[in-house]
N, C-alpha and C positions, 0 to 999 in steps of 0.2 A: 519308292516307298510302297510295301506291301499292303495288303487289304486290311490284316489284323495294326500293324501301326497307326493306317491311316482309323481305323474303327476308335481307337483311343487317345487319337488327337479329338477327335471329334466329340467324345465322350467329356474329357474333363473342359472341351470349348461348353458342351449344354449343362447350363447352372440351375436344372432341376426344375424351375419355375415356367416352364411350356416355352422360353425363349427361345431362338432360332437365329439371331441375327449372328453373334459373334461364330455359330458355327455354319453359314452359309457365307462368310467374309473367308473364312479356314478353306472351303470348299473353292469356292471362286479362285483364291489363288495359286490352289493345285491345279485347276484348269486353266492357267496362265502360265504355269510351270510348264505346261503339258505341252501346250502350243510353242513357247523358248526349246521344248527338246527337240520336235518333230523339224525342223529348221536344220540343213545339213548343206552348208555351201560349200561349192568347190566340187562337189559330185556331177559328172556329165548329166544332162538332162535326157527322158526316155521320149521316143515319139512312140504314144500306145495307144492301139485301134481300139476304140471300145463298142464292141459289139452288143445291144442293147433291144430286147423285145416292148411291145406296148403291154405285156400281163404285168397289173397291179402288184403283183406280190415282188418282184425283181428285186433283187441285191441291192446292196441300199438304191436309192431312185440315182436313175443315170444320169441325168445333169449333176446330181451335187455332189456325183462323183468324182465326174470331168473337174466338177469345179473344182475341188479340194485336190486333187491332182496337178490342177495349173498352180494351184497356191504355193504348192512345192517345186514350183519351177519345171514340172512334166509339160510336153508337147501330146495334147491328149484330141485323137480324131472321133466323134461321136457317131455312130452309125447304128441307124435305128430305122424301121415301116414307116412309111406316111401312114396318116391317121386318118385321112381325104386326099385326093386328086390333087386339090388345091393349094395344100398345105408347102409351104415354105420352110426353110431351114432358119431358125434362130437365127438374126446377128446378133453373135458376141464377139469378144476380141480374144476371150480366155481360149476359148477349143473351135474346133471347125463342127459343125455339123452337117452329117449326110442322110438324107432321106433315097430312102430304096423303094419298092413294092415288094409286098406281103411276102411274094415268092420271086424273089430276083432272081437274076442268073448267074453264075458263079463268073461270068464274064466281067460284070460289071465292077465285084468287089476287085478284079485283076487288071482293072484301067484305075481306079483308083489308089491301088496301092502299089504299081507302077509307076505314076507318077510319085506319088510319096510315099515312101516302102516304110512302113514302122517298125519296131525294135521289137513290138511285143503285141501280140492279140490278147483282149481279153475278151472271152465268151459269158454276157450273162443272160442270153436267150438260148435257151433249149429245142427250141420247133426249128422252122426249116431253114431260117436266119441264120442262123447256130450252127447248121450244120452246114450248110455253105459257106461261111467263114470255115470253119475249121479246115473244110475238103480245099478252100482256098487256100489257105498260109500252109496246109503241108504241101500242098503244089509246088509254093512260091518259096518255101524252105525258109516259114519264121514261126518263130515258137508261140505256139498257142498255152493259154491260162484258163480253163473253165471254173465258173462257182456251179457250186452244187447245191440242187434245186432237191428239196425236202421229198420230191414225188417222186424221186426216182428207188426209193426203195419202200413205198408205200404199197402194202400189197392190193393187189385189184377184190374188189368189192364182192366178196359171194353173194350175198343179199340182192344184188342188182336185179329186175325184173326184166333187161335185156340182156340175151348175150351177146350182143353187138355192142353193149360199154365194156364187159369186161376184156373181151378181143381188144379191142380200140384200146383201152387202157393198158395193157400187156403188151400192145406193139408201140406206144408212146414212149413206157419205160426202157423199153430194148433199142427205139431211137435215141433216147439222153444216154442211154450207157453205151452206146456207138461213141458218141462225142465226148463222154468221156473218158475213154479209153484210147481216145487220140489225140489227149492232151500234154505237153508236158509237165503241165502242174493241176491239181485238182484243188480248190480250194473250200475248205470245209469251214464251218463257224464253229463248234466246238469240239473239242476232243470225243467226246461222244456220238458227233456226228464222221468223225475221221475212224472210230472204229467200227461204225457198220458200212461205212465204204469198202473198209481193207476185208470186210466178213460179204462183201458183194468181187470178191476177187478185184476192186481196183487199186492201182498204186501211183505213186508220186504224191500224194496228198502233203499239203500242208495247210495250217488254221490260221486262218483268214476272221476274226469275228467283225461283223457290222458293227459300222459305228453310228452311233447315237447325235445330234445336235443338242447338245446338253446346256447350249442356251436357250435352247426352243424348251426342250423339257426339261426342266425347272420345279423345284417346289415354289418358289416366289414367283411362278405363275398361279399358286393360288390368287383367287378373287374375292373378298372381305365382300365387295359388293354384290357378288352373285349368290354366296349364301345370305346375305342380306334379303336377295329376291325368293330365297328359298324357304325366308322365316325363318332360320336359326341363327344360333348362336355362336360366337367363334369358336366353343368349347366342346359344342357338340360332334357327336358322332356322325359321320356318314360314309355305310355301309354301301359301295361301288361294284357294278356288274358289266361288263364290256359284251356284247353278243348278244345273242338269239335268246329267247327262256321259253322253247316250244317244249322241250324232252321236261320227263315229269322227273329227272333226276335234279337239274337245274333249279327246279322250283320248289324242290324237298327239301334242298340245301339253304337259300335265302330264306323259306321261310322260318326254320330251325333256328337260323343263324340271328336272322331279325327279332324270335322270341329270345332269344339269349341275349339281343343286344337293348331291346327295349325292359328289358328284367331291369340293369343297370345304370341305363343311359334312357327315363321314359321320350325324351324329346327327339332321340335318334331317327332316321329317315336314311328310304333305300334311294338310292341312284342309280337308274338303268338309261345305259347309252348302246345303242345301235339296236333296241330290242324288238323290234318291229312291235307284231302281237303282242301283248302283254294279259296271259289268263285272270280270271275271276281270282282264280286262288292268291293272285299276286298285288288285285287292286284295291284288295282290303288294306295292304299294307300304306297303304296312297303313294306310291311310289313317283320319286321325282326321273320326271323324261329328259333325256340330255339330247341333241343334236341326230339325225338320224344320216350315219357317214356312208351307209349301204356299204360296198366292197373298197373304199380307199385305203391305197398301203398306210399305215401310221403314220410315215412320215409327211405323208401331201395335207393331211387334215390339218391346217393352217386354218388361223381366221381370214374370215370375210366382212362383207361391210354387216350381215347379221347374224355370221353365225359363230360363237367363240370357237378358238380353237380346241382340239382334243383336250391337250397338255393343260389348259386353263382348265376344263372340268376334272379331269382327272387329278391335276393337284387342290382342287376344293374338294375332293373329299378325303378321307381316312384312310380306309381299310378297301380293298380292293377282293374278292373272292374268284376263284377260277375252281370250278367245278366239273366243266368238261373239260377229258382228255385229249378233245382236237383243237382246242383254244388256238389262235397265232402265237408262235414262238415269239415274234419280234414284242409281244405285249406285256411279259415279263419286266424284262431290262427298262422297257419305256415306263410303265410303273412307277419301278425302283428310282429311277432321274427323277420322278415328280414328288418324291417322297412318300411311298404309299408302301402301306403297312400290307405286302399279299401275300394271303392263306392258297394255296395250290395244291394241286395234287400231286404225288411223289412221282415225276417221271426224268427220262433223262432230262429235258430241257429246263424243268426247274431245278434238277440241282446242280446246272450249269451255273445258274445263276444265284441261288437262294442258299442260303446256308442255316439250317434250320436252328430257329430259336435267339439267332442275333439278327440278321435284316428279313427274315420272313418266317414264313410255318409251312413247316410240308407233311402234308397227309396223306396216308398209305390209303391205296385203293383195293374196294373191297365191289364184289358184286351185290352185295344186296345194297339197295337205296339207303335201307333207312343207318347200317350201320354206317354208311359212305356220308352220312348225313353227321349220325352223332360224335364224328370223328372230326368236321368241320367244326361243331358246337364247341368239342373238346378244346382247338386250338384256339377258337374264339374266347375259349373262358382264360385258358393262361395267358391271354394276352389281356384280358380286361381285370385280371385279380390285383396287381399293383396300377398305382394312376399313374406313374411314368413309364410303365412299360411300351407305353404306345407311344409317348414321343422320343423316347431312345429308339424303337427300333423305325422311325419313319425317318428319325436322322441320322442313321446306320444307311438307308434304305441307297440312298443318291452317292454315297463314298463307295460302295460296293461296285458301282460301274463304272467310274469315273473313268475308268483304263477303257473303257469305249467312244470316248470322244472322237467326233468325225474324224479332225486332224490326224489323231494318232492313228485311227485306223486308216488313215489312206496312207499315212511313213510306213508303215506296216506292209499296205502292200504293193506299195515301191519299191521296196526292197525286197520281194519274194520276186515283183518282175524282174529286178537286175539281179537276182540270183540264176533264175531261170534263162533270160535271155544270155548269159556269160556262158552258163553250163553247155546252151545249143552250140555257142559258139565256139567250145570247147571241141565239142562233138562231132562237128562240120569240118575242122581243121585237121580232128585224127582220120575222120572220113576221107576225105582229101590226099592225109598225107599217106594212106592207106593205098590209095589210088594207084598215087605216083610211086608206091613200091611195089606194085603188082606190077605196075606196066614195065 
């Protein structure tokens, strides 16, 4: 089922009157569809190395990698730094886990996978983990998979007040593009990001998108009771900020956006989650404070015994604003799962995801503040002019990724590993049979 189908199933399930249920019953069972397809018995099983750093931002997080890889019947070896001395390797029964140090020796991944030789490397550590696997399996003659990490064509910082970060940052990108240009597949998240690899001269690329726990994010993680704690209404507006609000660009935009929305909506209220500081300019607005996550990827912010999770604040409120240009990609699409209405700025990553004017709004970027400002206002007002527009387009919001669910994104890239590991062995064979004709 395509995105535009799936937008008009959805449309005549919402009977106009703010309801949601029949069309999150419609929702739920394409994600039970999804999970019936990803399901392929009778295909041999892959033993795949998964090469895994401790940096927060990592390809979806490596265990729930592993896991959703066992789930389809893969034999998946997890290999990741100790985190301490101390530290022990997980019992589980799904995947093996292996702890190394920081900087291991390319010895040890080759006792390892001598005893049990795997079908497929995947690399989703870049530093020197990353490249010791890689320098390992082309030793060992098995085919390597790298994802590709956002920084590797990010260009180094003129503005820096040292030039010992911009060096250090120029020889880190020339370390990732070592690795991966010694891979036999490169795996990119969207087509946008697979054309400025092939414009950085690398090839093999195929599109890998992360997948999502689309149970975890949820619009019926919204909380009735937490906006209860927040003194409103179920009706009411609330206006969401993910990040930092130190840059005075950030805080021209909310406050713009908060007069346009309190014009409308007088009871409406801002919601900032992870904003540390929060300026004078911003506390007139009395903004409500959500959890403060510091650097955790998206997907680890789970609750605790006190604190809700992401996905729970994020689907209590509305409308979602992304105003800065270096926002996390991965906060998009998680958005979109909770049902939130996001205004963004027009770059490649949103309109991977956003389709402007049916599940979000995208705004052309300008250098001056204030027009970058009234251009926010703009999309805010055609989105507040009719009173359904905002809840078509929050239940537009969650059908639009739905093709990201964990499951399918790891059938996905199971099958790019047995495409890859077939092809080496293709390869290995003519190599071979090369051999025995020379000789």
């Amino acid at each position: 089922m395509n995105d535009r189908l799936r937008y008009d199933a959805l449309d005549s399930a919402f009977d106009g009157d703010g309801s949601f249920d029949s069309a999150f019953e419609s929702m739920d069972s394409e994600f039970q569809e999804l999970d019936r397809l990803v399901a392929r018995p009778g295909a041999p099983s892959l033993h795949i190395a998964l090469v895994a750093g401790n940096a927060p931002g990592a390809f979806p997080l490596a265990p729930e990698l592993a896991e959703d890889l066992c789930l389809l019947g893969q034999r998946v070896q997890l290999i990741r730094p100790r985190k301490h001395k101390w530290e022990q390797p997980d019992s589980t029964e799904r995947f093996q886990e292996v702890l190394l140090p920081r900087h291991p020796s390319p010895a040890r991944l080759v006792y390892h996978w001598g005893q049990n030789r795997p079908d497929i490397v995947f690399i989703l550590d870049s530093g020197y983990l990353g490249w010791a696997a890689t320098h390992t399996a082309r030793q060992m003659g098995l085919p390597v998979c790298v994802s590709y990490s956002g920084r590797l064509t990010q260009p180094a910082n003129p503005t820096s007040q040292r030039l010992t970060d911009r060096w250090q940052q120029k020889l880190a990108q020339g370390w990732q593009r070592h690795i991966c240009r010694s891979a036999h597949a490169l795996l990119a998240n969207t087509f946008t990001d697979a054309q400025t690899l092939r414009s950085q001269g690398l090839y093999n690329i195929k599109i890998a998108p992360r997948g999502i726990d689309l149970h975890q994010w949820h619009p019926r993680q919204r909380s009735l009771s937490l906006r209860h704690q927040w003194g409103i209404r179920a009706d009411t507006p609330v206006l969401a900020h993910l990040g930092p609000v130190d840059d005075p660009l950030t805080v021209h935009c909310l406050r713009t956006a908060m007069a346009k929305l309190l014009d409308r909506h007088p009871q409406a209220r801002l919601l900032l989650i992870d904003a540390g500081r929060i300026p004078t300019r911003l506390q007139a607005l009395r903004p409500l404070r959500g959890e403060d996550w510091r650097d955790q990827p998206l997907g680890r912010r789970g609750g605790g015994d006190r604190k809700l999770s992401l996905a729970a604040l994020l689907a209590s409120a509305d409308l979602l604003l992304i105003p800065r240009p270096d926002a996390r990609p991965e906060l998009i699409p998680h958005a979109l799962a909770c049902g939130l209405a996001v205004i963004a700025r027009r770059n490649d990553v949103s309109q991977t995801f956003i389709e402007d004017g049916h599940n979000g709004y995208l705004v052309d970027t300008d250098d001056d503040d204030q027009v970058q400002a009234g251009r926010y206002v703009d999309a805010l007002n055609d989105l507040l002019l009719h009173p359904t527009a905002l809840p078509r387009l929050r239940l537009r919001a969650p059908a639009s990724v739905a093709h990201l669910e964990r499951s399918h994104a790891a059938d996905l890239l199971v099958r790019i590993f047995r495409e890859t590991a077939q092809g080496h062995a293709r390869c290995q064979r003519a190599a071979q049979g090369l051999v025995v004709m020379l000789d």
